[in-house]
Every structure is written in C-alpha cells, then in structure tokens.
C-alpha positions in Angstrom: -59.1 -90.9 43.6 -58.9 -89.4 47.3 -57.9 -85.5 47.3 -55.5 -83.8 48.9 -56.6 -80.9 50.9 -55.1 -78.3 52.8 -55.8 -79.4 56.4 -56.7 -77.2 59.5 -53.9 -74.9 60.0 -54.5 -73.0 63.3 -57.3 -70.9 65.0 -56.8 -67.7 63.6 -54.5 -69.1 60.5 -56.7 -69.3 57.2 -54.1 -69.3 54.5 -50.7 -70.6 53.8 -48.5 -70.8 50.5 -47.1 -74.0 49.0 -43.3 -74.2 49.8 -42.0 -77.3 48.4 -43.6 -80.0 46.5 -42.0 -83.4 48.0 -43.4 -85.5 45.5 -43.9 -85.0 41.6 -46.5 -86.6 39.5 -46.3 -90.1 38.7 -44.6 -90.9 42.0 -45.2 -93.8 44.6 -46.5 -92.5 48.0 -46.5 -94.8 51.1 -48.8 -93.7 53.7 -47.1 -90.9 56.1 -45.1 -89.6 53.4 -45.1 -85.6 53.7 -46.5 -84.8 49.6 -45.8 -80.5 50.9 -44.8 -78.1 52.8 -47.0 -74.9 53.3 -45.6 -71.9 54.7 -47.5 -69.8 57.2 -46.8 -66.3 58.6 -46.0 -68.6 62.1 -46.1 -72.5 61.3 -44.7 -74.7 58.6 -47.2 -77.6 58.0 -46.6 -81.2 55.9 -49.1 -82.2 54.0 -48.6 -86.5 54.4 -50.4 -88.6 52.5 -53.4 -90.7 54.0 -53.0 -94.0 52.4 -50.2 -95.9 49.4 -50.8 -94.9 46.1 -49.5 -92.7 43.2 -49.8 -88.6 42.8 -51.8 -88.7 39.8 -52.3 -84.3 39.9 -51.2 -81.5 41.4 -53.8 -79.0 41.7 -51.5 -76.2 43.1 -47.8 -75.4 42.6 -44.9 -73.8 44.5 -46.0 -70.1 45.8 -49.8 -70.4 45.0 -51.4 -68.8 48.4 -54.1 -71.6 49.2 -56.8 -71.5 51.7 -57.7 -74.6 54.1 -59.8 -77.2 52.9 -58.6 -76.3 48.8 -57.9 -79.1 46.8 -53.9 -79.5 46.6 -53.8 -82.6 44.4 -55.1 -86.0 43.8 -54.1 -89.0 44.6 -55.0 -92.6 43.2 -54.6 -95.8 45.7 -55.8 -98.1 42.5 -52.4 -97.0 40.5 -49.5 -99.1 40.6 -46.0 -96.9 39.9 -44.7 -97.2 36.4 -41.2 -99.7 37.1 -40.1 -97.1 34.9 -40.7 -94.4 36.9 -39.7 -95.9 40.4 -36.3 -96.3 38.7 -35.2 -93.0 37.7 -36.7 -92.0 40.9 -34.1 -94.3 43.2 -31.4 -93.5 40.6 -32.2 -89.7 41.0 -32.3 -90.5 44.5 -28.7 -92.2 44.8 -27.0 -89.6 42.5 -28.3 -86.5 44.5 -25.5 -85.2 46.9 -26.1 -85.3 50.8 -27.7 -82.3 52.3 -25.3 -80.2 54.0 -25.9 -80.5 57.7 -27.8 -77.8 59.1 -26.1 -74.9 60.3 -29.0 -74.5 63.5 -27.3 -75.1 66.8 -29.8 -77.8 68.9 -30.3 -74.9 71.8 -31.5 -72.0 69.5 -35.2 -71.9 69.6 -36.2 -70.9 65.8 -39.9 -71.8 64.2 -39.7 -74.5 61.2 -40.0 -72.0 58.4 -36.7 -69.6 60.1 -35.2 -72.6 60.1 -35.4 -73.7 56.3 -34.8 -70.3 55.1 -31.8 -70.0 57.6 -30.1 -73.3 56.0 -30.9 -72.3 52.2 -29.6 -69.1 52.6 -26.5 -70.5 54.6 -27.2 -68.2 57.4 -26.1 -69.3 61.1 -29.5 -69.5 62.8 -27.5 -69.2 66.7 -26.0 -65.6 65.5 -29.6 -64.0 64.3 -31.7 -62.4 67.3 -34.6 -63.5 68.1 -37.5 -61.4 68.3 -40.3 -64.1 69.2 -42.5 -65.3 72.4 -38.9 -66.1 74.8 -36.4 -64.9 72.0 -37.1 -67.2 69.5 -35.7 -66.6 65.9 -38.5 -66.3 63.6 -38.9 -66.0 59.7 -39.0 -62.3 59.9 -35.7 -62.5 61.8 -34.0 -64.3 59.5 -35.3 -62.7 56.2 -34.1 -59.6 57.6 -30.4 -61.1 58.9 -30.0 -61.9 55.4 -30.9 -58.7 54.0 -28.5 -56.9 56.4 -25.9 -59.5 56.5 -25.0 -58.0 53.1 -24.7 -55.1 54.5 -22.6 -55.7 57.4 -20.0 -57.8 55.4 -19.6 -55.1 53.1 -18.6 -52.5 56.1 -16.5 -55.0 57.7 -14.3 -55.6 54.5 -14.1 -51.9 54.4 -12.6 -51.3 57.9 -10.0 -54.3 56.7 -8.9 -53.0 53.9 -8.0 -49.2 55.2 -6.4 -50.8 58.2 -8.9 -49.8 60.6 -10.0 -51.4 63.7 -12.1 -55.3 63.0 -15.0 -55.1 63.7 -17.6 -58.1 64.3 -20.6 -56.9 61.9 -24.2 -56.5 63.4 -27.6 -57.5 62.1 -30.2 -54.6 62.5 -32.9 -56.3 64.1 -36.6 -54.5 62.3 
C-alpha cells in the first residue's frame, strides 16, 4: 500500500481543506491522475497519484481541514480494478453531461480556487473586481460578488418595475 499524503503546500501555508475527491474507492488510478483538490486561503493544489493502482481508502473526506504530510488515503499498486467496477465507471462517465464551459474570460487574472467557485456559482469571473497582487480576482472576491450579487439584482428589478431609471447593479467590494 503506498499513502497518500498531503504534499508541501507553500512557505507559510500549513493547512488546506479537501475540496473535491476525483476519485472514489475501488477506482483505477493511472499515474498523474489528480485523486484531490485541497483548497487553501491562496492556492488550489491536486493531489496526483504517484504510480497505477486502485484507491483502496480514503482517510479524509470533503471539508475535513488537513495539515501537510497527513495521511489522505491509500493506495494499492498490487490491485487490479474489479471489470465490474471499471464499467459502471465508463458508463457513469459517458452518461454524465458536458461541463458547461467556463464563464472566465482568458485575460482575467483570478487564482484557481476564485475560479471554481466563480463557475459553480455561475458567476462571471471578468465582472468581479479584483482585489489581489495586480488586480487579480481572488476567492474572497468572488465569495463576496455572490453574496452581493443577490443584492444588487434585487434593487435593479426594483427600479424596473416602478419605471425608474436602469441601472447596471454593483458589487460591494469588502
């Protein structure tokens, strides 16, 4: 069994939280495939795996804070993946619908983890200001674009409906 540990994640970064498993239990893993995402305050990091095998355990699951060099799971290079397995994998695979296309315009500079939280949350990564190192949109950023996006649509329906002037709605920046 070789572990999976959380690897080096910065000079000054000592924990992250697990954002997204990639891989479940029982799964084939050919070496390079990212296994998960951790989530820092200013990186998002993939965890790949080292050499073929199968994800015999997870250790950890989505949200637990971890600290470099825990344990995040195992993973056994003697195990061959269950035919079963491997098929309702590819059959999963082929019935899942195509990810919408990111909404992130190529010239917006936004960290990885704005980024994801930007396309779940169908937010336009281009319109939120940027409050990092040369303007770049960061996860604070968006987090709080979302928060006041509700906000601002609900004024600009407002000024629609009683006829007043349109107004383009703005996105406190905190």
């Amino acid at each position: 069994m070789l572990s999976i540990k959380v690897p080096p994640l910065g000079e000054s970064i000592v924990e992250a939280t697990i954002s997204r498993w990639h891989k479940n239990e029982g799964d084939a893993v050919a070496a390079g495939d990212t296994l998960v995402e951790l989530d820092t305050d200013k990186i998002t990091v993939e965890v790949p795996a080292l050499k073929p095998g199968v994800l015999a355990k997870r250790a950890k699951s989505e949200g637990d804070v971890v600290h470099v060099d825990d344990v995040l799971g195992e993973l056994d290079e003697s195990a061959v993946p269950a035919t079963a397995t491997a098929g309702v994998s590819a059959q999963t695979a082929a019935a899942a619908p195509a990810p919408a296309a990111p909404l992130q315009s190529d010239t917006t500079k936004s960290s990885p983890a704005a980024r994801r939280i930007a396309d779940e949350r169908g937010i336009d990564i281009a319109a939120v200001a940027g409050t990092g190192r040369g303007g770049a949109v960061s996860k604070p950023d968006v987090l709080g674009a979302s928060s006041g996006a509700a906000r601002a649509d609900t004024g600009a329906r407002a000024t629609t409906q009683t006829g007043g002037i349109t107004q383009t709605p703005r996105v406190p920046v905190i």
